[in-house]
PADREN-527389 format. One record per residue (C-alpha): residue number from 0; residue in one letter; x, y, z. Coordinates in Angstrom, 3 decimals, always signed. Layout:
BEGIN
<pt NUM 'a' <X Y Z>>
...
***
This chain:
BEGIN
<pt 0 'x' <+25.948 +0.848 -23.228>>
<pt 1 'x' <+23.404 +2.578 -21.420>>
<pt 2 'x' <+19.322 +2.663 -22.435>>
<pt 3 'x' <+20.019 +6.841 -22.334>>
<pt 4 'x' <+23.439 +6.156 -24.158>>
<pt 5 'x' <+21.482 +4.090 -27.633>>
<pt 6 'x' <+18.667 +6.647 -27.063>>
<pt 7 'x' <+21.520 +9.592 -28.076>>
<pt 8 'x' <+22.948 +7.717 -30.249>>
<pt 9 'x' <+19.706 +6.857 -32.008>>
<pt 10 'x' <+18.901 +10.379 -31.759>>
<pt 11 'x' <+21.770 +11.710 -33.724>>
<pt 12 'x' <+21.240 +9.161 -36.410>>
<pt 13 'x' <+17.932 +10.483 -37.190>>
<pt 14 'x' <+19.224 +14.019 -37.048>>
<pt 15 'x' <+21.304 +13.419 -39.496>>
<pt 16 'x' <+19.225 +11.230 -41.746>>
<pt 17 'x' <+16.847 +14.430 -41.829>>
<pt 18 'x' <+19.312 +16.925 -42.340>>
<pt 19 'x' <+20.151 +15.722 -45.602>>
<pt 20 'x' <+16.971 +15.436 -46.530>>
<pt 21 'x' <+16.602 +19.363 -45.903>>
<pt 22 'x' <+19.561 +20.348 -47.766>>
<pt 23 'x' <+18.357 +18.322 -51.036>>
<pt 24 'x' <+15.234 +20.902 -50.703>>
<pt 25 'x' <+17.129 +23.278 -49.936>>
<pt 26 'x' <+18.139 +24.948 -53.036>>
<pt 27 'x' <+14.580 +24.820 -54.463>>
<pt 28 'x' <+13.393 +26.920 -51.224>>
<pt 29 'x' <+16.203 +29.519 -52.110>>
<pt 30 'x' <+15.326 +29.795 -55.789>>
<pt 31 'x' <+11.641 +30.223 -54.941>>
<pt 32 'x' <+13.020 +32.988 -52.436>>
<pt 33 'x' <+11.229 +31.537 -48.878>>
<pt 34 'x' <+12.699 +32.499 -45.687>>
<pt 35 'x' <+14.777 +30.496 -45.198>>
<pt 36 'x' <+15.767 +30.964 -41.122>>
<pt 37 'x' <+11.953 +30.607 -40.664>>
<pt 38 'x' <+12.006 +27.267 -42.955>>
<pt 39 'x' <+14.554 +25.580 -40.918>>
<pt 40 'x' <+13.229 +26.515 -37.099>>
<pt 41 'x' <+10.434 +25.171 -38.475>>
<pt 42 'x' <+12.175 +22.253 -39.728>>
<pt 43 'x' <+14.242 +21.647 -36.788>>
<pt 44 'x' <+10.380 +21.853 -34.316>>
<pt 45 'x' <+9.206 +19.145 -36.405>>
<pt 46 'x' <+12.046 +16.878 -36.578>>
<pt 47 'x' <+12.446 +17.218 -32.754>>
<pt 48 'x' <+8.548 +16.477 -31.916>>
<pt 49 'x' <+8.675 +13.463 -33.955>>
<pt 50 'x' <+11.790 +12.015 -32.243>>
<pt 51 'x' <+9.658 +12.876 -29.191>>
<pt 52 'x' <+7.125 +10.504 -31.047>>
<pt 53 'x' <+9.194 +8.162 -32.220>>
<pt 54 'x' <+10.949 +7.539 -28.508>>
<pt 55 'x' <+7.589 +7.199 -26.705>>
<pt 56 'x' <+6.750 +4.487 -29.066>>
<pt 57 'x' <+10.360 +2.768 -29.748>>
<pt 58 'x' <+10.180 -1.133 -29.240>>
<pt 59 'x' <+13.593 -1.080 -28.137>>
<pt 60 'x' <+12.670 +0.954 -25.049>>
<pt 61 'x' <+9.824 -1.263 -24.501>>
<pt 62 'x' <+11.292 -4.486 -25.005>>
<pt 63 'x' <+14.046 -3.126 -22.225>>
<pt 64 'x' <+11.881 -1.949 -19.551>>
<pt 65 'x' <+10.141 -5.520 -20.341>>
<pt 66 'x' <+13.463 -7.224 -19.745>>
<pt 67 'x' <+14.651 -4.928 -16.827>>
<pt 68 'x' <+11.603 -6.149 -14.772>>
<pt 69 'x' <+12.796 -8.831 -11.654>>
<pt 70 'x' <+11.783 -12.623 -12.629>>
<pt 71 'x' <+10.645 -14.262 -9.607>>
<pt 72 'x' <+8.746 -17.570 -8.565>>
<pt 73 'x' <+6.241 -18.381 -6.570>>
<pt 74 'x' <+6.953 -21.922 -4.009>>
<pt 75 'x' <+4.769 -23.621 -1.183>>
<pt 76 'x' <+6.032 -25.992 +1.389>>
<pt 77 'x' <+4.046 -28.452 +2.976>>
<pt 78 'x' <+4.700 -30.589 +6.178>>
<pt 79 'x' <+3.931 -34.471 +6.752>>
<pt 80 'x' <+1.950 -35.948 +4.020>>
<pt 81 'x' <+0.321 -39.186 +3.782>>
<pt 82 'x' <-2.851 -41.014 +2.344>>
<pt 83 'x' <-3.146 -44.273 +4.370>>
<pt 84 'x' <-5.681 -45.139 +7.068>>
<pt 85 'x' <-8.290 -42.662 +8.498>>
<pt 86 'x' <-7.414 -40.050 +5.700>>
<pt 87 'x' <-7.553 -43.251 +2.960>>
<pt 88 'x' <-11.030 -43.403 +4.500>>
<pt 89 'x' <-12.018 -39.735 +3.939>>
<pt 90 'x' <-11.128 -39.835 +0.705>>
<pt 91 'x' <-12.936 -42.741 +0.103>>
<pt 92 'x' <-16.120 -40.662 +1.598>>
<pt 93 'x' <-15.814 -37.726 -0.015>>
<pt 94 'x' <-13.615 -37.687 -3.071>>
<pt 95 'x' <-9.972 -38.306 -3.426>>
<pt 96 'x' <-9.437 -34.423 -3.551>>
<pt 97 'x' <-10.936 -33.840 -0.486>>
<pt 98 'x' <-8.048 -33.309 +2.162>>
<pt 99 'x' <-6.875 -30.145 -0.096>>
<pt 100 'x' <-9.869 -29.047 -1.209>>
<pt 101 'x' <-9.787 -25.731 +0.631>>
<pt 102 'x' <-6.125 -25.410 -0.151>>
<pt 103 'x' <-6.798 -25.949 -4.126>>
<pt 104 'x' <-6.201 -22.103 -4.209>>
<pt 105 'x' <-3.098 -21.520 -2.799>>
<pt 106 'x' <-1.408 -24.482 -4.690>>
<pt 107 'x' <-2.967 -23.816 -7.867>>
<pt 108 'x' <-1.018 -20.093 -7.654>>
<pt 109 'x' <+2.189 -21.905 -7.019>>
<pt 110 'x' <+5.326 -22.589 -9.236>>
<pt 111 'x' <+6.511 -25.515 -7.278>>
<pt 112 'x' <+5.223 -27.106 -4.556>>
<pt 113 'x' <+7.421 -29.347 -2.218>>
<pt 114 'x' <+5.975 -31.539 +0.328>>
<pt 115 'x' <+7.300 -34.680 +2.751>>
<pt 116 'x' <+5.548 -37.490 +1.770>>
<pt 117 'x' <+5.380 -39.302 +5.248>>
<pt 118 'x' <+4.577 -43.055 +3.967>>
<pt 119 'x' <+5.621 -45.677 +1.801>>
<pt 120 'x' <+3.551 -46.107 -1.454>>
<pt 121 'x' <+2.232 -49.718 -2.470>>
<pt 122 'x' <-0.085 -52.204 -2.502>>
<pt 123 'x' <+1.900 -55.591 -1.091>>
<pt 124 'x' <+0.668 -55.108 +2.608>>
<pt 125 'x' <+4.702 -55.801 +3.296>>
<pt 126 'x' <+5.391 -53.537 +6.267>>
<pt 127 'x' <+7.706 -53.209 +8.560>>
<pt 128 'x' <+6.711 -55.395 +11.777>>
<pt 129 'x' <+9.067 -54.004 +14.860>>
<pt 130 'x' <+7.149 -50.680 +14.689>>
<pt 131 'x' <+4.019 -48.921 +16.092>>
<pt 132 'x' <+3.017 -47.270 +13.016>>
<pt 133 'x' <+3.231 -48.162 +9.816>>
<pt 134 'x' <+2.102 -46.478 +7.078>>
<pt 135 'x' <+1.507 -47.538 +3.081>>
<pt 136 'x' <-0.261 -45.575 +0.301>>
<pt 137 'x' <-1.780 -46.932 -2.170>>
<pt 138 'x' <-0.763 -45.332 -4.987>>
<pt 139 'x' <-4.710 -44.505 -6.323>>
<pt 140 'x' <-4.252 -42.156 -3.359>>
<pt 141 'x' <-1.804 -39.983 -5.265>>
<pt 142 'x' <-4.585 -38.595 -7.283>>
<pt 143 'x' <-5.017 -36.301 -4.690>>
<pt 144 'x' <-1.522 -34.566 -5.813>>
<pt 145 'x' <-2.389 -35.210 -9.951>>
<pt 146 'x' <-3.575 -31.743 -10.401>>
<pt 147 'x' <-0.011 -30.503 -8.884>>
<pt 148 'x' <+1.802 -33.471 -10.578>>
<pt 149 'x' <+3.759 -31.339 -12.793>>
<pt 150 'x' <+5.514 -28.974 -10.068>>
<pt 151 'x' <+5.514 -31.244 -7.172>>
<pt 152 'x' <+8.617 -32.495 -5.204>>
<pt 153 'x' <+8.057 -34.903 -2.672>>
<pt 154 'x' <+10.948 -36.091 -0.114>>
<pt 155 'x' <+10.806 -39.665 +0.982>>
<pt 156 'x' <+13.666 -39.030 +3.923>>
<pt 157 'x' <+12.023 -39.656 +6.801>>
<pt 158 'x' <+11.008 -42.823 +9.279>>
<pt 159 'x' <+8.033 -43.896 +7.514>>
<pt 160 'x' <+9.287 -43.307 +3.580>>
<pt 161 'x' <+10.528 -47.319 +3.887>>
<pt 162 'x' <+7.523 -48.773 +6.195>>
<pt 163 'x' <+7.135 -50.861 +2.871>>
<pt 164 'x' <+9.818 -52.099 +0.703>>
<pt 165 'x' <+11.750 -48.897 -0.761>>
<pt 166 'x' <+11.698 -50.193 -4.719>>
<pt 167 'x' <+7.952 -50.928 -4.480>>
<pt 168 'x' <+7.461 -47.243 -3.734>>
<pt 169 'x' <+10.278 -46.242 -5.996>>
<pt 170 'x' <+8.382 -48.067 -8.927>>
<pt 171 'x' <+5.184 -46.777 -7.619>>
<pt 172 'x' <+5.986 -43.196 -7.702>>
<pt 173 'x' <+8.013 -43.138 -10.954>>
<pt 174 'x' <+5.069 -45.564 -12.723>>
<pt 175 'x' <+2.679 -42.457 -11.448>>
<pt 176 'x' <+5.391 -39.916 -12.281>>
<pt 177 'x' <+5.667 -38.159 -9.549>>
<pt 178 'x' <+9.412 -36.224 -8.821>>
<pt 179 'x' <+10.752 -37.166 -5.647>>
<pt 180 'x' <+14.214 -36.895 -3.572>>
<pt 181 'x' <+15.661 -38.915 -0.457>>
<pt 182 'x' <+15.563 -42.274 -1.362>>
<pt 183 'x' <+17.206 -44.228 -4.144>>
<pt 184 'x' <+18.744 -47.259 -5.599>>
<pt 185 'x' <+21.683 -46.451 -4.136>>
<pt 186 'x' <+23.461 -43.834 -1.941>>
<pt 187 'x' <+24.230 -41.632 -4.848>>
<pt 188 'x' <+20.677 -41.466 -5.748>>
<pt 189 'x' <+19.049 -41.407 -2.395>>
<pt 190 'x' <+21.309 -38.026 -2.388>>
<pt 191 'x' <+20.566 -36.518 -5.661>>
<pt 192 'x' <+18.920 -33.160 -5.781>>
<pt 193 'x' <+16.126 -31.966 -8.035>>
<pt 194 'x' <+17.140 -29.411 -9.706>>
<pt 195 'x' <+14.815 -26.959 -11.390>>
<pt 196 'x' <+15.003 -23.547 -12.994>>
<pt 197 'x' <+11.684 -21.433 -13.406>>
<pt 198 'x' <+11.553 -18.159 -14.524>>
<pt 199 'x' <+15.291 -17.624 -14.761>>
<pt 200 'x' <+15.497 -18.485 -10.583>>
<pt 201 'x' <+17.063 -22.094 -9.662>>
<pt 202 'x' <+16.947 -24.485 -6.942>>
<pt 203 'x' <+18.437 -27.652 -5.926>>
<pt 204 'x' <+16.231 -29.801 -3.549>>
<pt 205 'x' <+17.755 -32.426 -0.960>>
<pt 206 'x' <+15.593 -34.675 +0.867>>
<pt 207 'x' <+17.571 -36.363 +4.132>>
<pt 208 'x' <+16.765 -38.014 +7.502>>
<pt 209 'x' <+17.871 -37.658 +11.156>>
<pt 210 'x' <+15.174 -40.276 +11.897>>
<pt 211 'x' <+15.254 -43.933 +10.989>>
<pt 212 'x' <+14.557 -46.502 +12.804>>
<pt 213 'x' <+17.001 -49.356 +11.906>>
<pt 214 'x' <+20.630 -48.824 +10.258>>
<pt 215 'x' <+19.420 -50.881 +7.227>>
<pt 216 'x' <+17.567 -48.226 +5.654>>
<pt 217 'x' <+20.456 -46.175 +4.920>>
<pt 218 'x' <+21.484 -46.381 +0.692>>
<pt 219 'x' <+25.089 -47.399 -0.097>>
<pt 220 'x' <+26.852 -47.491 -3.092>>
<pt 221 'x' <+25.488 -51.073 -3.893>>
<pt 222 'x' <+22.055 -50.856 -2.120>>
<pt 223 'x' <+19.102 -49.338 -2.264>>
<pt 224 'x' <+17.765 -46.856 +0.815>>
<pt 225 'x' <+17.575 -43.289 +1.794>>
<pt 226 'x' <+19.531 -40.152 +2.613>>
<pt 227 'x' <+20.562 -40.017 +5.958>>
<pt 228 'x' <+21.883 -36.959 +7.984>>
<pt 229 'x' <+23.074 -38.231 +11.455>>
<pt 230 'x' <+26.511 -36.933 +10.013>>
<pt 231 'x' <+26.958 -33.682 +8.126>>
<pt 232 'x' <+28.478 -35.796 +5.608>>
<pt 233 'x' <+27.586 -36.445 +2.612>>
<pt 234 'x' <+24.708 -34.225 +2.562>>
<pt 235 'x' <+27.440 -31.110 +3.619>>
<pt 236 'x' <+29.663 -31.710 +0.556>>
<pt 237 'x' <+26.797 -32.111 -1.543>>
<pt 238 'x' <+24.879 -28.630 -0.653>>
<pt 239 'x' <+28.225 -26.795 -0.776>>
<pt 240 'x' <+28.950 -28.634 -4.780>>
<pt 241 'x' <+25.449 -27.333 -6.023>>
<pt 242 'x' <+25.825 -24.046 -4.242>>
<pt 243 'x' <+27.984 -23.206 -6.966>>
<pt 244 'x' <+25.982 -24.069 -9.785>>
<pt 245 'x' <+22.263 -22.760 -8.524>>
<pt 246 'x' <+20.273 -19.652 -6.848>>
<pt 247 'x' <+19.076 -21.896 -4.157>>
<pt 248 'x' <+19.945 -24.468 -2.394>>
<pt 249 'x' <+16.913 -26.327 -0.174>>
<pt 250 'x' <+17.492 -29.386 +2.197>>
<pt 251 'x' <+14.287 -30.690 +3.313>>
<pt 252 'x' <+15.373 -32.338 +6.280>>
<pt 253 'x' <+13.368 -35.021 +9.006>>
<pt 254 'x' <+14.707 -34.432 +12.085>>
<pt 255 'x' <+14.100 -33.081 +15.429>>
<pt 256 'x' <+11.802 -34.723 +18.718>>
<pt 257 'x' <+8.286 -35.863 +18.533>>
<pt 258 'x' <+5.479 -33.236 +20.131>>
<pt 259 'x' <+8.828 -30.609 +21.175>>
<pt 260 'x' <+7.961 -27.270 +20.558>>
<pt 261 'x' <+11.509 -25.965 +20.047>>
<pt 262 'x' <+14.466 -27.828 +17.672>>
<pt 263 'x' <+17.000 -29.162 +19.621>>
<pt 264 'x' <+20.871 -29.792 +19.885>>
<pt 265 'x' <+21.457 -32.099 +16.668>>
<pt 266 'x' <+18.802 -29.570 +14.226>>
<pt 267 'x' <+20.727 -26.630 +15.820>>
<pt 268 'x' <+24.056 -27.864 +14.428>>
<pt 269 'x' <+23.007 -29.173 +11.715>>
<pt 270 'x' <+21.527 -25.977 +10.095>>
<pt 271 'x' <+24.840 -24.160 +11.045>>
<pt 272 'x' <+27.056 -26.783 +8.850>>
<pt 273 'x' <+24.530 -26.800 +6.225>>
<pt 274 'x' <+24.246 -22.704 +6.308>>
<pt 275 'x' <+28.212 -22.685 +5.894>>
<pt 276 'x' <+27.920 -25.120 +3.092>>
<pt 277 'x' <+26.009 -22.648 +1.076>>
<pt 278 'x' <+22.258 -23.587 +1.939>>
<pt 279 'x' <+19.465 -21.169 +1.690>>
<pt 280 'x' <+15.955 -22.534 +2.656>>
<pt 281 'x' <+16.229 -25.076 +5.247>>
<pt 282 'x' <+13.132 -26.797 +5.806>>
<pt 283 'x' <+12.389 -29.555 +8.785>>
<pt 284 'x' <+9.409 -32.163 +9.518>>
<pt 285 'x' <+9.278 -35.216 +12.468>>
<pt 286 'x' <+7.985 -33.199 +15.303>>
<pt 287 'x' <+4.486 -33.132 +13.888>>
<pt 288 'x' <+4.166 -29.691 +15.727>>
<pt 289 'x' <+4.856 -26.140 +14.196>>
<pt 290 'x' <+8.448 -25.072 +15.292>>
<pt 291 'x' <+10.487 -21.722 +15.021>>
<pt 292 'x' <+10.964 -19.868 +11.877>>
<pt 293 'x' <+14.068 -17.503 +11.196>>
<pt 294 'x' <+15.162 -15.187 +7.739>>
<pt 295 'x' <+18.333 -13.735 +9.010>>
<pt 296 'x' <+19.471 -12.672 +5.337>>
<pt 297 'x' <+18.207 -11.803 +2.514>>
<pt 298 'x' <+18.343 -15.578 +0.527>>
<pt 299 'x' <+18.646 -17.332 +3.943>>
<pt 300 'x' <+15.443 -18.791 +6.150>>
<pt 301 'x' <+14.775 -21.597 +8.189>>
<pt 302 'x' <+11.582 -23.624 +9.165>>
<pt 303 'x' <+12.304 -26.037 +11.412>>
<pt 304 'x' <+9.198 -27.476 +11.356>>
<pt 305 'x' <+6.186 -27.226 +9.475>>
<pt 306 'x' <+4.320 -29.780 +11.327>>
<pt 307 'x' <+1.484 -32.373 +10.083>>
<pt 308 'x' <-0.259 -31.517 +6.519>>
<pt 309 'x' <-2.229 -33.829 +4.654>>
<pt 310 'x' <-2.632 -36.247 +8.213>>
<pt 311 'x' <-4.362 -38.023 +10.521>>
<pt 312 'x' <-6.106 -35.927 +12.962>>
<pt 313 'x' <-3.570 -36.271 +16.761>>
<pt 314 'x' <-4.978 -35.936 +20.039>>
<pt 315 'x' <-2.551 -33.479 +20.786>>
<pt 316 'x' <-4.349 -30.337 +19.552>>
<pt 317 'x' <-1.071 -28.448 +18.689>>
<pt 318 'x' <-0.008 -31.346 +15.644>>
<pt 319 'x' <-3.708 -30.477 +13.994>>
<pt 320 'x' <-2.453 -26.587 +13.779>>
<pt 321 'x' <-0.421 -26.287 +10.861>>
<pt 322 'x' <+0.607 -23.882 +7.909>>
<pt 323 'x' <+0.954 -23.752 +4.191>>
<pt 324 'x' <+4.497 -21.981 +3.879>>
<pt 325 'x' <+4.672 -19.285 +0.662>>
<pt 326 'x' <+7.876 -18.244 -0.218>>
<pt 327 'x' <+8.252 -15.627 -3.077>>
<pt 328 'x' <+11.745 -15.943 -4.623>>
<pt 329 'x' <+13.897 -13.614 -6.755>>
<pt 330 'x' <+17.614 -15.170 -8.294>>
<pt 331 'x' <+18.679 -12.543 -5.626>>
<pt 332 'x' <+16.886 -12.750 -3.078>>
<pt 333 'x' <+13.753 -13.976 -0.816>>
<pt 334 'x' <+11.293 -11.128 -1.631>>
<pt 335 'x' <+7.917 -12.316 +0.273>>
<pt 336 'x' <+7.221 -14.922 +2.588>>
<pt 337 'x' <+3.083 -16.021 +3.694>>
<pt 338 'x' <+1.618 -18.403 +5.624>>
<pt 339 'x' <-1.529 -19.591 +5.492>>
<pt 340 'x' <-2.769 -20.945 +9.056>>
<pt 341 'x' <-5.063 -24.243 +8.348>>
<pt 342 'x' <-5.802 -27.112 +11.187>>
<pt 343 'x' <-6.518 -30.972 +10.155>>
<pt 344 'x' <-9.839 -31.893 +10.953>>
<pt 345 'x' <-10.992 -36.020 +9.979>>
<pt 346 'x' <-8.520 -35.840 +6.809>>
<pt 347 'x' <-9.927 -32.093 +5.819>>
<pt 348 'x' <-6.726 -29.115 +5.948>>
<pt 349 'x' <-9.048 -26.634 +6.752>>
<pt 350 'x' <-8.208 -22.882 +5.585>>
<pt 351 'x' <-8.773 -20.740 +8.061>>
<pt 352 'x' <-10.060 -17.503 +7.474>>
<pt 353 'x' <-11.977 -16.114 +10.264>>
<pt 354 'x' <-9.862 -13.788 +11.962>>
<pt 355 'x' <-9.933 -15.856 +15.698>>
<pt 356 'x' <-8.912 -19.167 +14.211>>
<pt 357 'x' <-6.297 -17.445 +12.363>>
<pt 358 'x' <-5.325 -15.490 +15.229>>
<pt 359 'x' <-4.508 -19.138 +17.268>>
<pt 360 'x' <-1.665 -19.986 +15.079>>
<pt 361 'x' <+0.055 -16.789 +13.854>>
<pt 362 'x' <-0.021 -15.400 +18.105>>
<pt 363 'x' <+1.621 -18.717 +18.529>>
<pt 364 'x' <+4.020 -18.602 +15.791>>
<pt 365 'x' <+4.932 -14.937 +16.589>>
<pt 366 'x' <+5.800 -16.521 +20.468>>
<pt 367 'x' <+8.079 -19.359 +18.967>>
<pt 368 'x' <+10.015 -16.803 +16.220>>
<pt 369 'x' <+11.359 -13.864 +17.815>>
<pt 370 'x' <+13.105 -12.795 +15.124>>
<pt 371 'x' <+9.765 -12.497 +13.178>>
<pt 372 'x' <+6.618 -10.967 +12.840>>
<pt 373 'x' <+4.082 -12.655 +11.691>>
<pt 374 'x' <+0.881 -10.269 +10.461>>
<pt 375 'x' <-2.670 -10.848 +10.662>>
<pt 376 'x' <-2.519 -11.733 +7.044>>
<pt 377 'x' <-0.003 -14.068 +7.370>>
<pt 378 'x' <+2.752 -11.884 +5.987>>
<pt 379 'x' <+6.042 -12.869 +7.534>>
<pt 380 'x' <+7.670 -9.887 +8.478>>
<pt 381 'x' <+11.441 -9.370 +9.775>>
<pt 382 'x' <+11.999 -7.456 +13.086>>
<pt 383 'x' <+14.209 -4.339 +12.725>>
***
């Protein structure tokens, strides 16, 4: 029934209920010889101006406009995340909230917050010895995320997330309590989603890796490891169960080349299968450098990827320009999208906010995205 159909049929009710009323004082009025035609238009004036009343101050109609209003949620991704070396040594400096300090803002607003955490977490100093770089959190270095703890995901899938040995920072991150995706004690785990549901609007979250560098790190149904995606499979049949059961689906995937400003080949193909499967937000790290952004539909965008974050400052300028990425979500569809332009400076993510800094990232990002526009404000805009 329609909120004009119960207001009738609330309507006639009361009608009624007063009409009766009038006939019981009806026969007095006659005996006491009254007009009586001038009685009841009066009657009838004062019974409709209080159903006038009584509709502008009906809960019902309030509680339905209440209820008719869109829920939505609010989420930020972040790119490459760690808290070892030089930005270990910043916080050490200058307080262990210091590399999102400026960002405290932004994250503060949000409803979830999903970041790659590019590192293993421990304390054993048992790295990985055929590689360049290496990295290990401590896991005192997590207090940095504690404020967020609560509606943070972090995914592990990527080529540093088993530098140190994976059940140290499995332990490590569950001891803190901290929710995270892409690695597990085995294959089925390393592949579970998170699944939330805020406001009414739900998500399932993948973490997976095109990058590892040795076989061994891959889970299997005995060992522990993480979620690889060399092969659509498993990942495909996974995204295409949960798009069944949730609003979103959201595969944070590590893949791509090193310093290349455009996704290649394997991310190309990738996103397709993973669109067909049912996947909404795709989101990509590795390549340390903001790469193109596309929102063909209206629960559909991709970020290939978002770059460094919470990082080590590169000598390639373009890896310390990076982005905050604001998505505003509906259970129907993707109703805002912001970015907030920052670069890394000495373990800092700087906010910018003066108009030429700003200017540096979203000309660039409006270059890379053709399909976009990306405002002075950061508003993400699609191009008719």
């Amino acid at each position: 029934m329609t909120r004009t159909e119960k207001r009738k049929r609330r309507q006639k009710k009361y009608r009624k209920r007063c009409m009766v009323f009038m006939m019981v004082i009806l026969i007095p009025v006659l005996l006491l010889g009254l007009n009586v035609s001038e009685y009841l238009a009066n009657s009838t004036e004062g019974i409709d101006n209080h159903l006038e009343r009584v509709e502008e101050n009906d809960p019902m109609e309030k509680e339905e406009d209440t209820s008719s209003k869109e829920a939505k949620i609010k989420v930020v991704f972040l790119g490459d995340t760690m808290m070892d070396g030089n930005v270990a040594g910043a916080m050490d400096q200058h307080g262990m909230d210091y590399p999102l300090r400026e960002f405290a803002p932004v994250l503060q607003e949000a409803d979830l917050i999903i970041a790659n955490l590019e590192t293993a977490v421990g304390t054993s100093g048992n790295l990985m010895e055929e590689k360049s770089y290496v990295f290990q959190t401590d896991p005192a270095y997590l207090k940095l995320f504690e404020p967020y703890k609560d509606k943070l995901i972090f995914t592990l899938a990527n080529n540093h997330g088993m530098d140190g040995p994976v059940m140290e920072t499995i332990h490590a991150l569950e001891r803190e309590g901290f929710h995270f995706v892409g690695i597990g004690r085995d294959k089925r785990e390393a592949f579970a989603p998170y699944v939330a549901e805020i406001n009414g609007v739900s998500m399932a979250i993948f973490g997976a890796s095109r990058v590892i560098p040795v076989a061994g790190w891959r889970a299997t149904d005995s060992t522990p490891g993480m979620a690889t995606a060399y092969s659509p499979e498993p990942l495909v049949g996974y995204v295409e169960e949960w798009s069944e059961k949730v609003d979103y689906v959201v595969p944070y995937l590590h893949w791509g080349q090193e310093l290349e400003e455009k996704p290649d080949k394997h991310q190309m193909a990738l996103k397709k299968a993973l669109e067909a499967a049912g996947a909404n937000i795709i989101i990509g790290s590795h390549p340390h450098v903001l790469q193109a952004m596309e929102w063909k539909a209206p629960k559909s965008f991709t970020a290939y990827s978002l770059g460094n974050f919470v990082f080590t400052t590169s000598h390639t300028a373009l890896a310390n320009d990076t982005v905050a990425l604001e998505m505003t979500l509906t259970s129907e569809r993707i109703e805002k999208v912001k970015v907030y332009p920052a670069e890394i400076r000495f373990g800092l993510v700087r906010h910018l906010k003066e108009e030429k800094e700003r200017a540096r990232i979203l000309d660039r990002l409006n270059q890379i995205s053709p399909q976009l526009f990306f405002t002075p404000e950061g508003i993400v805009e699609k191009k008719q």
